[in-house]
N, C-alpha and C positions, 0 to 999 in steps of 0.2 A: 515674534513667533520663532521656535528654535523645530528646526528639521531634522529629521531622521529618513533616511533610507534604505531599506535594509532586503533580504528575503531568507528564507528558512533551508534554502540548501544546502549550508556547514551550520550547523549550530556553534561549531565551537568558534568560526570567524563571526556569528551574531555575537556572541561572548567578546569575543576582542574588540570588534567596533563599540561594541556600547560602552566597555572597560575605559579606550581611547577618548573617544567622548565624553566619557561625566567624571570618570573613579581610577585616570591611568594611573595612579600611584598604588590600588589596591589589590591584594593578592588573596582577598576571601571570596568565597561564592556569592557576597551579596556586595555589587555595585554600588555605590550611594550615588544618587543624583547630588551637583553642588549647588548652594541653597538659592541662589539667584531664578535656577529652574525648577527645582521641586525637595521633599521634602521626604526621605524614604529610598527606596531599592528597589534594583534590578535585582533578580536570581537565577541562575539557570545551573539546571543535577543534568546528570546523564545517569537516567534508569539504566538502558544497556547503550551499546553501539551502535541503534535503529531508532531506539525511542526517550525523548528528553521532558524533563520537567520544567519549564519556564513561571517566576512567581514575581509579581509586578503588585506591589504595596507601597505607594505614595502620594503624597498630595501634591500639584501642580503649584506651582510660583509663579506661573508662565503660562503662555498659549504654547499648545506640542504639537508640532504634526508630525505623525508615523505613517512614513512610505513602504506599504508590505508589498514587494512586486513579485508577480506570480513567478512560479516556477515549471520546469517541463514536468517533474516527477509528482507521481499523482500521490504525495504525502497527504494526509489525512490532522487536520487541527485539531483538536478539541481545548474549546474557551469555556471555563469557569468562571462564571464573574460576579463581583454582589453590589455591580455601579450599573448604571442606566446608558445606552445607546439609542439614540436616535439611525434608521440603518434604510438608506437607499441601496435600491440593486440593481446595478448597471450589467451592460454585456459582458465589460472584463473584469470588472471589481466592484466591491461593496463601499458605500461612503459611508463613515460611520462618523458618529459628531454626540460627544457625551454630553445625557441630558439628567436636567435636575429632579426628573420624575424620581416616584417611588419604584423600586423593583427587590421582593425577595430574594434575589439571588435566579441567576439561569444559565443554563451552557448551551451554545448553538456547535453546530459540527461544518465545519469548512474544508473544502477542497484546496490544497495549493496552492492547485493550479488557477485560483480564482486568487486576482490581488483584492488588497484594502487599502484605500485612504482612512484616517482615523483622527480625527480631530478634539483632541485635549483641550479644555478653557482651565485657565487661571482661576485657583481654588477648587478646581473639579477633584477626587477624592477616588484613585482606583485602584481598585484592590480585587486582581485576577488571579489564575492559573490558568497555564497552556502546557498542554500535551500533544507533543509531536511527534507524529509515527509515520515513521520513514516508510515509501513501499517498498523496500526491502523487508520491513517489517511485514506488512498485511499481506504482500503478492502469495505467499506460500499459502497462506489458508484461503485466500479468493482461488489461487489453484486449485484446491483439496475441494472447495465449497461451491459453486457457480451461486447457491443459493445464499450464501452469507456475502461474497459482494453484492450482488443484487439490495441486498436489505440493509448494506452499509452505504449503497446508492441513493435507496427511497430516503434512507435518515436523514442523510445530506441536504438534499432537496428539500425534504421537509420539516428541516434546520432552516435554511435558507427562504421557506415561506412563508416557517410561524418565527420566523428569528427573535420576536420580543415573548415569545409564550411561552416556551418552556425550561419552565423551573426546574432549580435544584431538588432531589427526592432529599428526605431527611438524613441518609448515611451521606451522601455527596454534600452537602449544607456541614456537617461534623468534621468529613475530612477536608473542607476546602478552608474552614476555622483552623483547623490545625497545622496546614501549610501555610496559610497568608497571617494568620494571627495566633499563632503556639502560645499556650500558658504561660511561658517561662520566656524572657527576653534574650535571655542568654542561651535559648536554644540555638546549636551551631552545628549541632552532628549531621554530616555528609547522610547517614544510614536513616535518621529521625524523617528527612522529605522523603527520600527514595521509598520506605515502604510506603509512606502515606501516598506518595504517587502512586504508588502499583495499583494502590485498593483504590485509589478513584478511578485507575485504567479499567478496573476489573467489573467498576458499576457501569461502564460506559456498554464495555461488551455485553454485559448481562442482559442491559436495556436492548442493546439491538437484536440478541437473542430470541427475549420474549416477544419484542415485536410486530404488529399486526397491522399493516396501512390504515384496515378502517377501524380500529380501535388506535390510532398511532397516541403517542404521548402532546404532542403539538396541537390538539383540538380541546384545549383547555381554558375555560375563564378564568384569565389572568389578572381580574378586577376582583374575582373572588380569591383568588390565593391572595392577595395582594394586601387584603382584607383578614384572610385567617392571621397571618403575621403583625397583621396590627392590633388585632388581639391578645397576639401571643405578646406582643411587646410591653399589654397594656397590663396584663398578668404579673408578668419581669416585672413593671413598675410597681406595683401596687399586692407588694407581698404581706404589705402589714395592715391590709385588708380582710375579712371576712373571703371565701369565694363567693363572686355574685351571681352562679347558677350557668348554666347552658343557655336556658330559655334565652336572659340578658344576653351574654354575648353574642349569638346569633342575632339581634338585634342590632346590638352592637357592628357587626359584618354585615347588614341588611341580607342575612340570606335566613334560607328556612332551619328548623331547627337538627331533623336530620339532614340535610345538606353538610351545614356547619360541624355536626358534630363528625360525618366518616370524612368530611375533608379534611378536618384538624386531625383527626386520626392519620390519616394516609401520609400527612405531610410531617407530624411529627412524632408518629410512633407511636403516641400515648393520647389517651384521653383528653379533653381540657382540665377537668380536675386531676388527673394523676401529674400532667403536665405543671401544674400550679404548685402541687404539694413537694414536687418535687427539688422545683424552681427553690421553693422557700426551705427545704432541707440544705440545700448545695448553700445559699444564705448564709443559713445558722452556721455549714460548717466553715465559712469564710472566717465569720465574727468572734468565733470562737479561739478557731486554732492560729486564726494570721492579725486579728483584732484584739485577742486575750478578752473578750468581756466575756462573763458569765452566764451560768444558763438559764436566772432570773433573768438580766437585761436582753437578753437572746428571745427567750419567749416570749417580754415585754412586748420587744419590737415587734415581732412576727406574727406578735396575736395568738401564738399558743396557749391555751386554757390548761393542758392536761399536762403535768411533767411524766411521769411513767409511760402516756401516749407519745410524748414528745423523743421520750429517750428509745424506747422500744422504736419506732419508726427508725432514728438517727442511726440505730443500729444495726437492722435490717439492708438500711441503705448504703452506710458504708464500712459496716463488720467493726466496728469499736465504736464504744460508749464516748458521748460528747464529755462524761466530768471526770474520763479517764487522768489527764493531768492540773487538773484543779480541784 
């Protein structure tokens, strides 16, 4: 078991102990754990002088235990995460102990001033983001607002009550891809995490905005989102399929049939079918332009019947023709 003890009151000495520990020879923003304990990185931005982006994308080699010990300053956490926690709640800390369940992806909101034990197994597979906001950051607008702490209280709390319920909305789901898992390997730009941090800071607030205790976002079936994304997965595989309807899939999720459909909507933006055709556009333009096959073997695969329907869509979607350089 290799230990970690650490708390959030300098981020930039969180930054140097964990450097000192896994990666002292390294001088980029991404730590590599050495492969005895895991397999992947640490990250840590400084969006400004109050509030930090933290990006933890690795596989364990090893059992971990992280000692987060509270702090006096009532800094405010927010966890992104798309791994499973099993999560006791004690008087002065959360025990969390990662599990092999299924979980779409979810962010709970932490206080501080509350610690966590957090318990990593061997092969466990985590892949978060943490935003840290100093109260130097929030004290001026709970000043200006009495009514915006308040509702960054109730969140907390009811962070802390539904802690395994509430899911990533579908813009937070695109930008937590884009910080823990970027298109390109070789993405290294300081600037490229930072704005993507902002804009998941900015869904954070938005959410505590619109929020309503008895509408709150945490009184959610999380056996049925849990359920839409395994559809959605089932879709992603099965591109070179026919669609097999609405009715089907909601069977597929055992829920009813408008249930399934404004849920798959709310969660991912688009219909199940516009969802699917879309999935299978993004496909063809894999195969085409990074695979070099043609847009006979393209439609083959994907089960397109119509080339003039196939190209007019392909264009629509990404503003140039698929047989532009073939």
């Amino acid at each position: 078991m290799h230990k970690y003890s650490f708390d959030f009151s300098d981020i930039d000495n969180l930054r140097n102990y964990f450097r000192s520990q896994l990666d002292p020879d390294s001088s980029s923003d991404r730590i590599y754990f050495p492969p005895e304990i895991g397999t992947g990185y640490l990250s840590y931005y400084k969006i400004s002088p109050e509030v930090f982006l933290l990006v933890n994308n690795y596989t364990a080699n090893a059992d971990i235990e992280y000692l987060r010990k509270p702090i006096n300053e009532k800094d405010i956490i927010l966890h992104f995460r798309k791994y499973a926690l099993d999560h006791q709640l004690e008087k002065d800390q959360i025990i969390s102990t990662y599990s092999n369940s299924y979980t779409p992806g979810n962010m709970r909101c932490m206080d501080a001033q509350q610690g966590e034990q957090v318990f990593i197994t061997k092969g466990a597979v985590v892949k978060s983001t943490m935003i840290v906001l100093k109260s130097s950051y929030t004290k001026p607008y709970f000043m200006k607002s009495s009514d915006m702490a308040e509702k960054v209280d109730s969140y907390i709390r009811y962070s802390h009550q539904y802690i395994n319920k509430f899911y990533l909305s579908y813009k937070q789901s695109n930008l937590f891809d884009q910080i823990v898992n970027p298109d390109s390997e070789t993405v290294e730009n300081y600037l490229y995490y930072i704005a993507r941090g902002i804009r998941l800071l900015e869904t954070f607030w938005k959410d505590v905005l619109k929020w309503e205790t008895e509408r709150n976002p945490f009184k959610i079936n999380s056996t049925q989102v849990g359920s839409i994304y395994k559809v959605s997965n089932y879709l992603r595989e099965n591109l070179h399929e026919p669609f097999v309807g609405v009715d089907q899939l909601a069977a597929m999720a055992h829920m009813s049939r408008t249930n399934f459909f404004n849920m798959f909507k709310e969660i991912h933006d688009q219909t199940p079918l516009e969802f699917f055709n879309n999935k299978k556009l993004e496909s063809s333009y894999n195969m085409i332009f990074s695979e070099g096959l043609s847009i006979k073997e393209v439609m083959d695969t994907l089960n397109y019947s119509n080339s003039s329907k196939f190209k007019k869509a392909f264009y629509n979607k990404f503003d140039i023709y698929p047989d532009i350089n073939l």
